[in-house]
Structures are given as structure tokens and as C-alpha cells.
C-alpha positions as CSV (number, residue, x, y, z in Angstrom):
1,X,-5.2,9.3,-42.6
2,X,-5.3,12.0,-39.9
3,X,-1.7,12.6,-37.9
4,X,-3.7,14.7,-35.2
5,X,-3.3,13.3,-31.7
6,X,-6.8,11.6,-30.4
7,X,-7.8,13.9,-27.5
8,X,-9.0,10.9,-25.8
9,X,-6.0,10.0,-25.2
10,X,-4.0,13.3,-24.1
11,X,-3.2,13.3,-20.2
12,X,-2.5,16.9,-19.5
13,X,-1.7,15.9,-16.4
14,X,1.4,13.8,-17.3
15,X,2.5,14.8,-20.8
16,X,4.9,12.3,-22.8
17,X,8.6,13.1,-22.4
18,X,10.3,15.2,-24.6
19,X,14.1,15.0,-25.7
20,X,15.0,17.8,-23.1
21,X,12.8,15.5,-20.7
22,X,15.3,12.7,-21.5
23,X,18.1,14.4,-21.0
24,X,17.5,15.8,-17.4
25,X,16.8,12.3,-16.0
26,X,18.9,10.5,-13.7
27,X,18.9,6.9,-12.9
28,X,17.0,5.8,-9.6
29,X,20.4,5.2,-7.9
30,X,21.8,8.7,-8.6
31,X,18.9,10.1,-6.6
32,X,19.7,10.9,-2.8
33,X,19.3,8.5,-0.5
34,X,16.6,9.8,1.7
35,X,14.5,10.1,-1.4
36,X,15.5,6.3,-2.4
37,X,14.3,5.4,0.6
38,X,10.5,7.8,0.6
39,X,10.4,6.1,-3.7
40,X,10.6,2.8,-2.4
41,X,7.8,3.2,-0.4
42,X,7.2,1.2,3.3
43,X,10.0,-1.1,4.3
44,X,9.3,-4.9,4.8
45,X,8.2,-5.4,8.0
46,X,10.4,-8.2,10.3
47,X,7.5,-9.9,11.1
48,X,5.1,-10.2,9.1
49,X,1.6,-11.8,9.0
50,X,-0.1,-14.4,7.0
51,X,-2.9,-13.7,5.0
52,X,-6.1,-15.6,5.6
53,X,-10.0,-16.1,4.8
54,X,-12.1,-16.8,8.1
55,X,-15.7,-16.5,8.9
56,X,-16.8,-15.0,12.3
57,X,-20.4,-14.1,13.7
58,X,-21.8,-10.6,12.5
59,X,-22.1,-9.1,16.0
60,X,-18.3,-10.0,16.9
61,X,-17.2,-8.1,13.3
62,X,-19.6,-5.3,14.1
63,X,-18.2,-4.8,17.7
64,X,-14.7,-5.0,16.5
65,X,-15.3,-2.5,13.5
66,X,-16.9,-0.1,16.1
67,X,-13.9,0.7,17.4
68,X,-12.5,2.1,14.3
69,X,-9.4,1.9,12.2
70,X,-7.1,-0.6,13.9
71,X,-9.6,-3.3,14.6
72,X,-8.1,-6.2,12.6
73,X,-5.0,-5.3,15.0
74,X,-7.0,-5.7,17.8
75,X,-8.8,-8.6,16.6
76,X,-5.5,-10.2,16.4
77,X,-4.2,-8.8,19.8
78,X,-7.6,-10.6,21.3
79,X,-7.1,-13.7,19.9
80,X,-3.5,-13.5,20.8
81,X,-4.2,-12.6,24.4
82,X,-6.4,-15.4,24.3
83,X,-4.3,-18.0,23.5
84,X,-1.9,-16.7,26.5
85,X,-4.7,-17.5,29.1
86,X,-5.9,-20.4,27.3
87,X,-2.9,-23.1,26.4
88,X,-3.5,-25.2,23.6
């Protein structure tokens, strides 16, 4: 039975840990705070939306994805104005 490693299977990239590895780690909370906070990624936002499945026409998708990154937002902003001007 061979002991070698399978090379397959070696991540140069992130090697596995080794005793002095171990022994230089920290726990999360022992980190600073202002890199708790950039580790725990994007806060929870205070209001937040719901996620939803809808159909709309082609040509209203393709005018809203025109204008470029941000159009959801601006879908929602339109149908938001809308309901402003339109009571229901």
C-alpha cells in the first residue's frame, strides 16, 4: 500500500496546517475588531427585501437591464414610485 500523498489532491495553494501552524493561531475573537468586522463580511441590512419569482414582458427586462448594474434597484424604485401616484 503506497503512503505517498495522491497529487490530485495537493492544494499548493493552501497547504494543511502544520503543528507550528497550530500554534500561531488565535481564536476569531482575539482578532482586532476592525478585522472582525471586514471577516464577517456585509452587515444585515435594516431593511431588507423579500425575495420573489415574477414574470414581466421581454422588452420591459431588456429596457431595464440597459441601463446597467443597478436595474433591479430601479425596477423597484419604478414600481415604488408607482404606487405613490397610483393608490391602491
Amino acid at each position: 500500500m503506497s503512503k505517498r500523498p495522491n497529487p490530485e489532491l495537493i492544494d499548493e495553494e493552501n497547504p494543511e496546517w502544520t503543528d507550528e501552524d497550530f500554534k500561531r493561531a488565535v481564536p476569531f475573537t482575539a482578532l482586532p475588531e476592525s478585522l472582525q468586522t471586514k471577516l464577517r463580511g456585509r452587515p444585515k441590512a435594516e431593511v431588507t427585501k423579500e425575495r420573489i419569482t415574477i414574470r414581466l414582458s421581454a422588452d420591459v427586462l431588456e429596457r431595464f437591464r440597459a441601463t446597467g448594474a443597478g436595474w433591479q434597484t430601479r425596477l423597484n424604485d419604478a414600481l415604488r414610485e408607482w404606487l405613490d401616484t397610483h393608490p391602491v
